[in-house]
Steps between C-alpha positions, in 0.01 A plus 500: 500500500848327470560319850841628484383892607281348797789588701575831386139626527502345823772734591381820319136410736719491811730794444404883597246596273696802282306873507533644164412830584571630801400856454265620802113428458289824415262466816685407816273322763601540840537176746162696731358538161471114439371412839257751534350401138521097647318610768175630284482238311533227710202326522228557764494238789250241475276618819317247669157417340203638745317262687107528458313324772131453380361302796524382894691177428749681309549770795503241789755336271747837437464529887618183607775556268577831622506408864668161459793738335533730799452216778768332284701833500435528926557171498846535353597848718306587806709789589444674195225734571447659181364143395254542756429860407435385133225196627328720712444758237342253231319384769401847570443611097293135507290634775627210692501720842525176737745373319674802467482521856596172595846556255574817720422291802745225383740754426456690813628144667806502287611865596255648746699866459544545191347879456440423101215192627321715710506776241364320248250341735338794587510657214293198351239508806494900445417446134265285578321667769515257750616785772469269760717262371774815407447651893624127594736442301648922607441382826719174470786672320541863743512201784752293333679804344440836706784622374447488113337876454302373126264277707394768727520794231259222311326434766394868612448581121216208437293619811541876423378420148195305664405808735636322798701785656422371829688136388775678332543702800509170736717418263782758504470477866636164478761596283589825714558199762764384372723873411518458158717757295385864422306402164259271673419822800452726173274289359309469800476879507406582184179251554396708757560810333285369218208449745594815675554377818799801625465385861585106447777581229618745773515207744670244237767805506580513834583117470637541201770743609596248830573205251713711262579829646730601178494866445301462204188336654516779767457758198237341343311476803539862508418533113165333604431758778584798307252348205225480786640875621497345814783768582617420878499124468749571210682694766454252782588184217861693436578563839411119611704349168786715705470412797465095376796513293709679735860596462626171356299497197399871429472612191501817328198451255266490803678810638492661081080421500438585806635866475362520126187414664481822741632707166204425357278597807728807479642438858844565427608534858381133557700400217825704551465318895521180323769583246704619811398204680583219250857659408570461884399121535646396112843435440678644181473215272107458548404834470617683190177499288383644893749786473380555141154473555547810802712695258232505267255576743658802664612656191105534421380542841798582735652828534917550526586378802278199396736454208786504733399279768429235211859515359672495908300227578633341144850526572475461839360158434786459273750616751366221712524249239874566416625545882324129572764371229754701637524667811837605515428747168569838694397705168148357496498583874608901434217471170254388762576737764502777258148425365391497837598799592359651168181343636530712857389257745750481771427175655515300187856660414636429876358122409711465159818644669520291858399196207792628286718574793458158616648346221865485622769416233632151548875584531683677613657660222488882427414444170165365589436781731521790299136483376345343842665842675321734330136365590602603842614861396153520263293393814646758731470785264174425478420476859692845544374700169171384470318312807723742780543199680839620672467188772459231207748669306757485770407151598565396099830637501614310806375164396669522174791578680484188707412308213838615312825212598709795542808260595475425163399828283302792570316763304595824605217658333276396776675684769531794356169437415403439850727808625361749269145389591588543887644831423134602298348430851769697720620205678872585415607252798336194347643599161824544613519154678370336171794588338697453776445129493505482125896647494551205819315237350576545132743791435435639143602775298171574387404507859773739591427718253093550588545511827799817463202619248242491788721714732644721250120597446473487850818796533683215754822609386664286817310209433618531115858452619420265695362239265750598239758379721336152551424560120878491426608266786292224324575552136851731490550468119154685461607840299185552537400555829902688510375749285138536661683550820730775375221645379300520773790673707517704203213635466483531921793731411800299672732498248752331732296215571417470101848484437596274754265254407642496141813442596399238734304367176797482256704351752289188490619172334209388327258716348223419245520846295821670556476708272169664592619577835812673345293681255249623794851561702640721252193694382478590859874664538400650144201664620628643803785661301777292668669432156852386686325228711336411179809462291650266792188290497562468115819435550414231751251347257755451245782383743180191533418489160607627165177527270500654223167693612648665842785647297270663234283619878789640614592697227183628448514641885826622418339707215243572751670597816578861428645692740484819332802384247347332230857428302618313831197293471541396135817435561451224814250365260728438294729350715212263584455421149875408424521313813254334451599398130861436680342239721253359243795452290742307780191270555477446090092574506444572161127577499475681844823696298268569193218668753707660661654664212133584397430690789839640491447660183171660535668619757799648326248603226255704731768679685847416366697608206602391165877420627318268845208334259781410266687330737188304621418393110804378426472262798169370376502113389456374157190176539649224266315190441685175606441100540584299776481121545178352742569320736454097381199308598411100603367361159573809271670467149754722371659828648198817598619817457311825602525859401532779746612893475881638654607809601856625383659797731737700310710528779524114604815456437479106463250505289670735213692244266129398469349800410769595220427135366128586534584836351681365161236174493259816436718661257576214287131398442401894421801433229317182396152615430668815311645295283180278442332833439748597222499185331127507455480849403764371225255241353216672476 
């Protein structure tokens, strides 16, 4: 090779080696493909070649070598126990058994509780036989470690298996000593079930259920009983499990067996007694799968008013429940109350309402009363309606009145309530000076008006007048009691009286509804045929006010005074109606105006003529449609403008350039969409 292309093959060696096809390969192997097909054929590992020992020298020799190794290994780590484990069980597989024991020994020095040690220790002398040497070495470890349950469990196992009950008995008995949980007292008991000894595992139950008196140890007692169909010391265990756990840690399981217990001896009184029972002594929240559980059972063995006592006492437990959270919830109280009295036992519904009752709102703020009230009202009624307890029901209503802060507000409801109860018994005096120190006390309008309703039943026409005068001396704007008043004298026939007091009533300054106590003034005149009075008391009422609605009532008695000349009365109606229109008109009213003119002219059209209907038409308004600026606004853009509808009155005299403009505005856009009409029927 010429020395002058050294360098260049030099270069070609060190360069990227150049792929001349680069087309993909026909078989793809995968990446797992390669290792997994490394992995088969990689070579076996070279194992160790077996050692053959043909004779004594050889072995002594292997087992100096072996122990020098794990002494060296101790040597290095005394802590680690699992290099003592490991010597003591080649000493053990070289039946080396004082060695092996002297390693445990050794090791027993490092860590004397180390549970593993002793495990494999006796497990060794157990293998071996030497039971002696395993009863030692249990002995040693339940006295170091009483409270490491595999020793014992051990323990008890190796002298079962050797037919030493009586050891393994001793033995438990030692364990029992020191209250070990509930696995270790099961165990126990299941031994002497095996040897059917009822009377000792009985015994080991009695203890059992002192150490751990859970609920569930109690039942299995029982379970054991029942299995022995030793009947009454099942009954005698449940009663005992509640008397021991007591009202602090009660549960309903016991309560659930115990009465499925008597279903099965078909005593379903007994278990009904202890349903009842447990719902008594269990709150809500621990006794739903209780409630259940007596649902169930008196839908199969109870009869209907089984049924029903089970859902009271469900919801009265819930009742309970939600008044603890709040007490102040006066509809819970009524629900309670209510179910109560469904239930029909008197004493229990007096509890719930003096416990309701008691619960005093804590304001005083009407607002807050309202409810509370009526829990007083409820309990009277029912002390009147259903238990005929007149005394109690007397003595409710007159601590709820002292209960009331009448300075403050009252509720009249309860002295009339009180009044009309006294009045039921005949005792007209007491009623009477009930009210009598409501209206001095607290003067009310409702009270007023029930106690007038009392003596107007009563026929006290005297004592009627009476309290309608204090009525209307403390609340003179009352049209109300005015009218009731005149009405009373009305109906009592003085007709001078009646009017007087109307007159008296108009004359006031302040009234709430005048115009109710006109109307009632008028209608009375108009009944009793005095239409001249009547048309002065309409003329008064308009001298006061001008409304639109007392013209069109005037009219209309105008039309219906006749007195026997029916032209003369159309014609004073009409009067009305143009005076009316005269005034409305002064006072520019444009929509009282355009009612008026309505009534006007179904009145001209039901008994007026052509000539007088056409006069009212022709006064009737035209409604245009107008804009008018809004008032402006903080923070608003721009000008608002709002559309509203007008009335025009032909004979508004101010208002007529307007109208003609109006008039030929209309005219000239009929012109315009004429013309637009005429033009298009041109081009088509």
């Amino acid at each position: 090779m010429d020395p002058s292309q050294v360098p260049n093959l030099y270069k070609q060696q060190r360069g990227p080696p150049k792929i001349k096809n680069k087309n993909p390969a026909p078989i793809q192997i995968t990446a797992e493909q390669i290792l997994r097909e490394a992995k088969e054929r990689q070579e076996s590992a070279k194992k160790a070649p077996r050692q053959k020992i043909s004779d004594l020298e050889e072995l002594s020799e292997y087992r100096l070598r072996k122990r020098k190794e794990f002494e060296d290994a101790i040597r290095r780590n005394r802590l680690n126990i699992g290099s003592w484990l490991k010597y003591a069980a080649w000493e053990e597989s070289q039946k080396e058994l004082n060695r092996a024991r002297s390693i445990y020994e050794r090791a027993l020095d490092v860590d004397s509780r180390n549970v593993t040690l002793y495990i494999k220790y006796t497990e060794m002398e157990m293998k071996s036989r030497n039971i002696n040497h395993a009863r030692n070495l249990f002995d040693r470890a339940v006295t170091l470690l009483p409270r490491v349950d595999q020793f014992w469990y051990k323990y008890t196992y190796m002298e079962e298996m050797l037919g030493n009950v009586a050891g393994a008995r001793q033995i438990f008995e030692r364990w029992m000593q020191w209250e070990p949980d509930e696995l270790a007292w099961n165990a126990y008991i299941k031994m002497e079930k095996r040897y059917k000894e009822i009377d000792r595992a009985r015994a080991i139950y009695e203890r059992f259920v002192n150490v751990h008196p859970e609920p569930k140890n109690w039942l299995k007692w029982v379970k054991f009983e029942e299995e022995q169909n030793n009947l009454e010391k099942c009954r005698e265990v449940f009663s005992q499990a509640i008397e021991v756990l007591g009202e602090d840690h009660m549960d309903q399981k016991i309560f659930i067996a115990f009465a499925k217990f008597e279903t099965r001896l078909k005593e379903f009184e007994r278990a009904r007694v202890i349903y009842k029972y447990a719902l008594d002594k269990l709150p809500r929240s621990k006794s739903e799968s209780l409630y259940n559980a007596y649902t169930q059972f008196e839908k199969q063995y109870g009869d209907k008013d089984g049924i029903e006592d089970v859902v009271v006492g469900k919801r009265r437990v819930q009742y309970d429940e939600e008044l603890k959270a709040n007490p102040k919830n006066y509809d819970i109280w009524f629900d309670y109350a209510r179910l109560e009295e469904n239930a029909g036992d008197a004493e229990k519904v007096r509890e719930i309402y003096e416990r309701a009752i008691a619960q005093v709102p804590p304001t005083q703020e009407k607002r807050f009363w309202r409810r509370y009230i009526y829990l007083w009202i409820n309990y009277a009624l029912y002390e009147e309606l259903e238990t005929k307890d007149y005394d109690r029901t007397r003595q409710i209503y007159q601590e709820c009145l002292k209960i009331i802060p009448h300075k403050k507000f009252t509720f009249a409801k309860i002295w009339l309530l009180y009044a009309q109860f006294e009045t039921r018994r005949l005792d007209l005096q007491a009623a009477r000076k009930s009210l009598g120190m409501a209206i001095g006390m607290c003067p009310k309008d409702r009270l007023f008006k029930g106690y007038i309703e009392i003596e107007l039943q009563l026929r006290e026409f005297d004592r009627c007048r009476t309290l309608y005068t204090k009525y209307l001396e403390h609340n003179p704007s009352n049209c109300y009691a005015w009218i009731k008043f005149a009405e009373l004298e009305r109906m009592l026939g003085d007709y001078d009286r009646c009017r007087a007091i109307f007159e008296l009533a108009v004359e006031q300054p302040i009234l709430d509804m005048p115009e109710l106590l006109w109307k009632a003034y008028i209608d009375f005149e108009f009944s009793e045929e005095e239409f001249e009075k009547t048309r002065l008391l309409y003329q008064r009422l308009l001298e006061k006010t001008g409304h639109v609605k007392v013209w069109i009532s005037f009219a209309q008695f105008e039309l219906n005074a006749d007195e026997g000349d029916r032209q003369g009365a159309l014609e004073r109606a009409r009067k009305v109606f143009e005076a009316a229109y005269k005034s409305m008109k002064e006072k520019e009213l444009k929509e009282e105006r355009v009612l008026l003119l309505e009534s006007w002219k179904e009145f001209e059209t039901n008994y007026g003529t052509q000539e007088t209907l056409h006069i009212v038409e022709d006064k009737m308004p035209k409604v245009v449609k107008k804009r008018r600026k809004l008032e402006e606004t903080e923070g608003q853009a721009g000008v608002a403008w709002e559309e509203y509808f007008d009335y025009i009155f032909p004979d508004d005299q101010t208002q007529q350039p307007n109208f003609k403009l109006l008039a030929m505005a209309h005219a000239w856009r009929q012109q315009q969409q004429q013309q637009q009409h005429q033009n298009q029927d041109i081009q088509e």
